[in-house]
C-alpha positions as CSV (number, residue, x, y, z in Angstrom):
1,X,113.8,78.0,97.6
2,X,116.2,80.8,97.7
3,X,115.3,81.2,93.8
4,X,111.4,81.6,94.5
5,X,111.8,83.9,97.1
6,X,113.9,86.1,95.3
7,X,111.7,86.4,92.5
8,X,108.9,87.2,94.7
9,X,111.3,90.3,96.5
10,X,112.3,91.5,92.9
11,X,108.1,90.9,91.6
12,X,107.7,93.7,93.9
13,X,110.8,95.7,93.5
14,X,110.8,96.1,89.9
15,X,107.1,97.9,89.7
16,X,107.5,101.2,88.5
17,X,105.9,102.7,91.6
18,X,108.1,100.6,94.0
19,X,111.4,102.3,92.1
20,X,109.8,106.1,92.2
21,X,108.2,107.0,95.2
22,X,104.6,109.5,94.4
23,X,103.1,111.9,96.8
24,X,100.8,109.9,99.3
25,X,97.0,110.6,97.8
26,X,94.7,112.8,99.9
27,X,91.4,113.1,101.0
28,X,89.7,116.5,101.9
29,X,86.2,115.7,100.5
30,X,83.4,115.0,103.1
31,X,81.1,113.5,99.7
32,X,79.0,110.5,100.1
33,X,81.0,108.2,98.1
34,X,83.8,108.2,101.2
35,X,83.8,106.9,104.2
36,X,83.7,108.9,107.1
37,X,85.9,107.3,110.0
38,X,87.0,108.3,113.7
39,X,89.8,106.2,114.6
40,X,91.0,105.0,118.3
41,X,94.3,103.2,118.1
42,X,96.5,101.9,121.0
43,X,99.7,102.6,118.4
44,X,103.4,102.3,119.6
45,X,103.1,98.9,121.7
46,X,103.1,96.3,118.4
47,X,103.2,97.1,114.8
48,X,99.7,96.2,113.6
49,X,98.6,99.7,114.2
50,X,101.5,101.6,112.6
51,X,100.6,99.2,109.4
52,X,97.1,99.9,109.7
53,X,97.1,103.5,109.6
54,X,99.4,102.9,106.9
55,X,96.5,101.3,104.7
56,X,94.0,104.2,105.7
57,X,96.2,107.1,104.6
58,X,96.6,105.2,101.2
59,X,93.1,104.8,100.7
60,X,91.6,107.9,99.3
61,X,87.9,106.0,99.7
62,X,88.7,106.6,103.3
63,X,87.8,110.3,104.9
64,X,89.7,109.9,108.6
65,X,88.0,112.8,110.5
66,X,90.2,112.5,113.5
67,X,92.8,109.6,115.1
68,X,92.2,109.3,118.5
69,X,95.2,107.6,120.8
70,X,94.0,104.9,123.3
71,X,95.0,103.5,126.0
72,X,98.4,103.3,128.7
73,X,100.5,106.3,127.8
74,X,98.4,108.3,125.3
75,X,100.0,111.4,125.3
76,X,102.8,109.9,124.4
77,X,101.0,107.9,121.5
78,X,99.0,111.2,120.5
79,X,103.0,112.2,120.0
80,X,104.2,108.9,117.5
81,X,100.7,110.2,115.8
82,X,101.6,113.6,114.9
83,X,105.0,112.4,114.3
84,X,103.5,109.6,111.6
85,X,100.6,111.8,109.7
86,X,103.5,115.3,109.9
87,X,105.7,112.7,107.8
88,X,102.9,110.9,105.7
89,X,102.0,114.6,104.9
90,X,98.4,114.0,106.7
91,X,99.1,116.5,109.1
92,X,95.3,117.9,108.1
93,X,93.8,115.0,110.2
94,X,93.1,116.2,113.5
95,X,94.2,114.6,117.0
96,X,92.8,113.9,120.3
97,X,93.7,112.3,123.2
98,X,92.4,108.7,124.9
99,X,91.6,108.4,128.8
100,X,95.4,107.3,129.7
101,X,95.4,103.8,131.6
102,X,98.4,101.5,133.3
103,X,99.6,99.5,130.9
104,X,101.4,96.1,131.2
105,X,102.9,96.0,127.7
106,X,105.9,98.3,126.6
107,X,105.7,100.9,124.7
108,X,108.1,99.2,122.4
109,X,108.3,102.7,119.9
110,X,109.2,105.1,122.5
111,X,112.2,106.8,121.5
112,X,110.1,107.5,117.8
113,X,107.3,108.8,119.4
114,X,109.4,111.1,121.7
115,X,110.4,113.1,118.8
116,X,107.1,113.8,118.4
117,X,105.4,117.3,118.9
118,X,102.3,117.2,120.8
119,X,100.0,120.3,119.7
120,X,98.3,122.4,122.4
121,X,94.9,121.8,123.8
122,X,94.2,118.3,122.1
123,X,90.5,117.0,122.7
124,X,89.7,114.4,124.6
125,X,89.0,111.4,122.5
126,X,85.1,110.9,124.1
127,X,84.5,114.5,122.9
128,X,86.2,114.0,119.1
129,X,84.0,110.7,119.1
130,X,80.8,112.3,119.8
131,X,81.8,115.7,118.2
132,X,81.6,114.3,114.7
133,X,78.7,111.4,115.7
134,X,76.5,114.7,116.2
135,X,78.1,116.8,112.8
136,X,77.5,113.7,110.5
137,X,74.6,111.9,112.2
138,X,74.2,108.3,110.7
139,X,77.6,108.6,108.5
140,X,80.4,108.0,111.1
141,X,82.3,104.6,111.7
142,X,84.2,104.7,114.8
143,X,86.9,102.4,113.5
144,X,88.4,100.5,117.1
145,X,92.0,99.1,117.0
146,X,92.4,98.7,120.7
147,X,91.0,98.7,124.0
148,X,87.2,100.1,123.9
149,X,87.8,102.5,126.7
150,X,87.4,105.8,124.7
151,X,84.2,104.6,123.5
152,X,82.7,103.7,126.4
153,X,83.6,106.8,128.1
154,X,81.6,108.2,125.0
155,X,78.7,106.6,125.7
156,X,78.6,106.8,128.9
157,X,78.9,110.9,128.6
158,X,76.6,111.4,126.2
159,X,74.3,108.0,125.0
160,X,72.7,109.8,122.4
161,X,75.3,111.3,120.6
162,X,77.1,108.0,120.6
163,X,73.7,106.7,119.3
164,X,74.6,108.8,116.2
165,X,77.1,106.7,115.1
166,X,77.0,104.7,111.8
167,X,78.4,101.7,113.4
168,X,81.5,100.6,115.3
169,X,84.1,98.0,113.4
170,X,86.6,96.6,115.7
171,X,89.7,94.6,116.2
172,X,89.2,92.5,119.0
173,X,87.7,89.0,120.6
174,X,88.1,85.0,119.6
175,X,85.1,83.3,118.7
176,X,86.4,80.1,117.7
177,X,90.0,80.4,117.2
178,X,92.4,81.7,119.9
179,X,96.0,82.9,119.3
180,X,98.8,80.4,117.4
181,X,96.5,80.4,114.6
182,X,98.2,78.8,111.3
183,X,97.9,76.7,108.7
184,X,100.1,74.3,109.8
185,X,98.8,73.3,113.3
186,X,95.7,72.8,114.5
187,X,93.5,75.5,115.4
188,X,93.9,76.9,119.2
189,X,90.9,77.2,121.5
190,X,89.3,81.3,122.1
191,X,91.3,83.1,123.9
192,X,90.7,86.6,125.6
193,X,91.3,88.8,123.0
194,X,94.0,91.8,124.3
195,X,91.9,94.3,123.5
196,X,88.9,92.6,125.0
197,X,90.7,92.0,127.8
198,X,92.6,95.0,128.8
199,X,89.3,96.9,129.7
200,X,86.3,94.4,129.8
201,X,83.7,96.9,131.4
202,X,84.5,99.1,128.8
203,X,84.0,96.4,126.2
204,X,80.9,94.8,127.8
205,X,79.2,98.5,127.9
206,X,79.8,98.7,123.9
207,X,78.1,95.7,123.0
208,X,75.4,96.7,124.4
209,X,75.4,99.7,123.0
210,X,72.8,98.7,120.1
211,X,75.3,100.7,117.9
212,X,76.1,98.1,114.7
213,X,79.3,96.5,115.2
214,X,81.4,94.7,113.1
215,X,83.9,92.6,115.1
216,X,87.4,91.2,113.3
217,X,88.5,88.7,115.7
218,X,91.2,86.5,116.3
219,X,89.7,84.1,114.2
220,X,90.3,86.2,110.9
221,X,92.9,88.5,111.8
222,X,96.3,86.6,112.1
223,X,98.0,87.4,108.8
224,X,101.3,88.1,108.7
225,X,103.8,90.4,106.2
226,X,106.5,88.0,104.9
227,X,110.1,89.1,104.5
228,X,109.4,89.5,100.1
229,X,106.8,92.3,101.2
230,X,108.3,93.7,103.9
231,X,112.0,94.2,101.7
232,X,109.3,95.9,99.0
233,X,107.4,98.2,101.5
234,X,110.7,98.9,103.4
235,X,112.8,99.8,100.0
236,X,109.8,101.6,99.1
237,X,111.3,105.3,100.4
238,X,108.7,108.0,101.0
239,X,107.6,109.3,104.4
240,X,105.3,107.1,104.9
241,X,106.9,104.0,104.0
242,X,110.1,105.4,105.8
243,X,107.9,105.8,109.2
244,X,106.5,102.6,109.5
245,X,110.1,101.3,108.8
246,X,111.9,102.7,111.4
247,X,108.9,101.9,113.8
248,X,109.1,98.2,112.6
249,X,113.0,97.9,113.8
250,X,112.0,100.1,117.0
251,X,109.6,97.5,117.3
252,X,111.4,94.5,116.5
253,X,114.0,95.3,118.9
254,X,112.1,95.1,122.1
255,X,112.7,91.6,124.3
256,X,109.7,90.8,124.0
257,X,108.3,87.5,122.8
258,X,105.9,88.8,120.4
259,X,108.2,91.3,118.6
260,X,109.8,88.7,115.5
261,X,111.0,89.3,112.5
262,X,107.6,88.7,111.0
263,X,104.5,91.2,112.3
264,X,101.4,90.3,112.2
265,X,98.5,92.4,111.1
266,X,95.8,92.0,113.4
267,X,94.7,95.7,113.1
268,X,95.2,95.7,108.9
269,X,92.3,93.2,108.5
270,X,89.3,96.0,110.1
271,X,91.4,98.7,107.6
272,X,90.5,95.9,104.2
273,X,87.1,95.4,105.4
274,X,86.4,98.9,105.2
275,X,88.0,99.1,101.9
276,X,86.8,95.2,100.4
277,X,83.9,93.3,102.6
278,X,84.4,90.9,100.2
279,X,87.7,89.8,101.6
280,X,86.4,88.9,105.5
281,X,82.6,88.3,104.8
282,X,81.0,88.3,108.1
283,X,78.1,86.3,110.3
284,X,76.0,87.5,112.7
285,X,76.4,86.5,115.7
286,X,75.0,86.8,119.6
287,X,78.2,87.4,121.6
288,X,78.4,88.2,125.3
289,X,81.7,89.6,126.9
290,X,82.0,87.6,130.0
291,X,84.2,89.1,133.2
292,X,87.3,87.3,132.0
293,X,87.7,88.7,128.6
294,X,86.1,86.2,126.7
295,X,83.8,86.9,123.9
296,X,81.7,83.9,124.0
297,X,78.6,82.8,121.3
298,X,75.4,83.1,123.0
299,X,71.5,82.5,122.0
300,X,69.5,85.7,121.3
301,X,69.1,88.7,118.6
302,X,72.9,89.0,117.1
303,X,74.6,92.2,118.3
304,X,77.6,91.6,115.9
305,X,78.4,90.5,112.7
306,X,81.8,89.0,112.9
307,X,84.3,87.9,110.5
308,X,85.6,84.4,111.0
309,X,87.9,84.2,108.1
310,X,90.1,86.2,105.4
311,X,90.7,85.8,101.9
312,X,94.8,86.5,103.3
313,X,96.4,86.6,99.6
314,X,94.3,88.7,98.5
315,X,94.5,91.0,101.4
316,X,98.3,91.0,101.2
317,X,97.7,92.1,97.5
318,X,95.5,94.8,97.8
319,X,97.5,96.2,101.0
320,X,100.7,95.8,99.1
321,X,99.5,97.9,96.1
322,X,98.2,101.0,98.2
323,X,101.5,100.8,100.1
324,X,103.9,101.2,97.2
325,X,101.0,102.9,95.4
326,X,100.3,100.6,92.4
327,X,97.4,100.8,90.0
């Protein structure tokens, strides 16, 4: 056992790109072949969000107009972002600033994003959302990986700018499968989805929106980043790779029960559908967001198409290369 594992650490170690770090590849074109993406991210509570963002700033097919922080303390979030893109050397994409919320789970990267520098006169994130929905009518994904508050408060403040949105992909719900899921137990009934939960009003407003969503639920998004990968990504040594390490241990050291050694990547899996449909094909589906967080199949027109399951080697691979930048 100790042999296999080993060679699976050093499969990754001895690429030539996981010995010699490269520059982090850029994205300053606005052309049609990329995709044009507004982000709102509850980052600094678990690590699926740090990882995430670690995916998009890899992925030159990705044009991040703005990263919006959501929910509970967002200053301090907007703070662990400028921190993360100022090391990633993104500091070109711009920031703004969720609705902040009470927040019942610990901000368990703190102390990171305290060293932070949080620029002057930040946007609000309603007003980036709708800012570049109206500049690029048609073309902008409002890419969700927490609680939908920000864009509700965007479409309550302006409905048709929000309108002007290409779509809206999203971590969040259970359809089928709840939390626990694995392929060694039997699979766990829905569950209220944390980012469902945390503000359903907000949630229930967005579906019915009539804005395209594409929903990565529970069901397809419990992958995890096993100890081989996470010695590779963590041995890896650039600024980006160096963040997201130090916020894993900031992370991994909060008493809590959901901080183990091994993360899982809720919030990777909306990042590889942008990147590779192919890997979470999705169903359409009539969900209804009922007042205790559920997201529960319904009859009627669909108003999402959901994911229900994920090629996860294949994700692993792909999100392994753009970390340690392989070909």
């Amino acid at each position: 056992m100790l042999g296999l594992w080993c060679a699976s650490a050093v499969a990754w170690a001895q690429t030539p790109a996981a010995t010699a770090a490269q520059p982090a590849p850029t994205s300053t074109s606005t052309s049609t072949s990329s995709e044009l993406l507004v982000v709102s991210t509850d980052i600094g509570d678990d690590i699926d969000d740090a990882f995430a963002l670690g995916l998009l700033l890899r992925s030159p097919q990705l044009h991040v107009l703005g990263i919006a922080s959501a929910w509970g303390n967002t200053s301090l979030r907007a703070q662990l972002l400028q921190r993360l893109l100022q090391q990633a050397g993104r500091s070109e994409i711009a920031l703004a600033v969720g609705a902040r919320t009470t927040s019942a789970i610990p901000f368990s990267q703190a102390r990171w994003a305290a060293r932070g520098q949080l620029p002057d006169k930040l946007p609000d994130a309603a007003a980036m959302i709708l800012q570049q929905a109206r500049l690029h009518p048609g073309k902008v994904t409002l890419l969700v990986l927490g609680p939908m508050t920000d864009a509700a408060v965007a479409q309550q403040r302006d409905p048709a700018g929000f309108a002007k949105l290409k779509r809206i992909v999203a971590m969040g719900g259970s359809v089928r499968v709840g939390y626990g899921k694995s392929a060694y137990r039997p699979a766990s009934a829905p569950a209220p989805g944390y980012n469902i939960l945390a503000d359903v009003p907000a949630a229930q407003r967005v579906f019915a929106t009539g804005v395209p969503i594409v929903l990565l639920p529970l069901d397809a998004t419990q992958i995890t980043l096993e100890e081989p990968e996470r010695i590779a990504l963590f041995a890896h040594g650039d600024g980006l790779t160096d963040a997201l390490t130090q916020l894993y241990y900031q992370w991994r050291n909060t008493d809590q029960p959901w901080a183990s050694a091994t993360p899982t990547l809720f919030d990777v899996v909306p990042v590889a559908w942008l990147l590779r449909p192919d890997l979470c094909p999705t169903t359409p589906l009539h969900l209804d967001v009922d007042t205790q967080g559920y997201t529960r199949e319904g009859a009627g027109t669909p108003n999402v198409q959901a994911c229900l399951r994920v090629d996860k080697p294949a994700l692993i691979e792909m999100y392994m290369r753009a970390l340690l930048q392989l070909p």
